[in-house]
N, C-alpha and C positions, 0 to 999 in steps of 0.2 A: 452588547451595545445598549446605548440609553439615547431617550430620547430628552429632552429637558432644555424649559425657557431659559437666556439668561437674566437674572436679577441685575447683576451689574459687577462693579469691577471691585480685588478684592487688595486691598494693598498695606503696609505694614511700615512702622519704621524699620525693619529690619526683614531680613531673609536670606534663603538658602545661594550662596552664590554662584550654585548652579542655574537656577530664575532666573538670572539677572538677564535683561532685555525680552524677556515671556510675558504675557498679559495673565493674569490669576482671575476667574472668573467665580461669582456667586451663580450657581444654576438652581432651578428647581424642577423636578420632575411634574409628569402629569400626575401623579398620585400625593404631589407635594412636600416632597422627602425634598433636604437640601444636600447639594455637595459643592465641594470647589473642585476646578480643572484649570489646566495649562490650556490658552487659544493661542496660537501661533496664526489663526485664520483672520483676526479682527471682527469677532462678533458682537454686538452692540446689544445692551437694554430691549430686551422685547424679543429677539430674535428666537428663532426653534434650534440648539445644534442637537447635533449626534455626538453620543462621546464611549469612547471606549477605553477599558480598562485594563491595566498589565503590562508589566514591563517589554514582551513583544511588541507592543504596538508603539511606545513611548521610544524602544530603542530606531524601530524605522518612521517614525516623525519627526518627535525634536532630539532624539539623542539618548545615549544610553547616563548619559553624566548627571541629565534633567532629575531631581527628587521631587516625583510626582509620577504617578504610573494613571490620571485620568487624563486623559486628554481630547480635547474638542475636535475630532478628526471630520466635520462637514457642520457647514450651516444650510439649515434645511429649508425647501424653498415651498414646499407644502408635502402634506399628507391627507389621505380622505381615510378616519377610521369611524368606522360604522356604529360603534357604541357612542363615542367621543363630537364625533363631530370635526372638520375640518383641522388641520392646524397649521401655520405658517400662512403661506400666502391663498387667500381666497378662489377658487375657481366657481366660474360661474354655470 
């Protein structure tokens, strides 16, 4: 699993018709590498998800049919890592 902001939303005149009605997301990780994922969650601009990868995880979330094996499986509500510094929602 990954951890990664999302950039925002990723969308196309055309695509897979298995997509259709899935939100396509621009993420970026903490180390700034980019990828796209499938949210079935509705994560917004700024937000932390988790996302994991493989067609196991894709066939018990959105379906075996989906072409796209990342998928945005939690939006994160924070995390404290020790090198990094907070992420998500602030604790005081």
């Amino acid at each position: 699993m990954l951890l990664a902001r999302v950039v925002g939303p990723l969308w196309g005149a055309r695509r897979a018709e298995s997509l259709t009605g899935y939100k396509l997301l621009e993420l970026e990780t903490r180390q700034g590498s980019r990828l796209s994922a499938v949210d079935a969650l509705g994560a917004g601009p700024g937000e932390w998800v988790l996302v994991a990868h493989g067609s196991r995880v894709r066939d018990l979330t959105v379906g075996p049919e989906v072409a796209e094996k990342d998928i945005v499986v939690a939006i994160v509500d924070g995390v404290d890592d020790a090198e990094l510094g907070p992420v998500g929602g602030e604790r005081s």
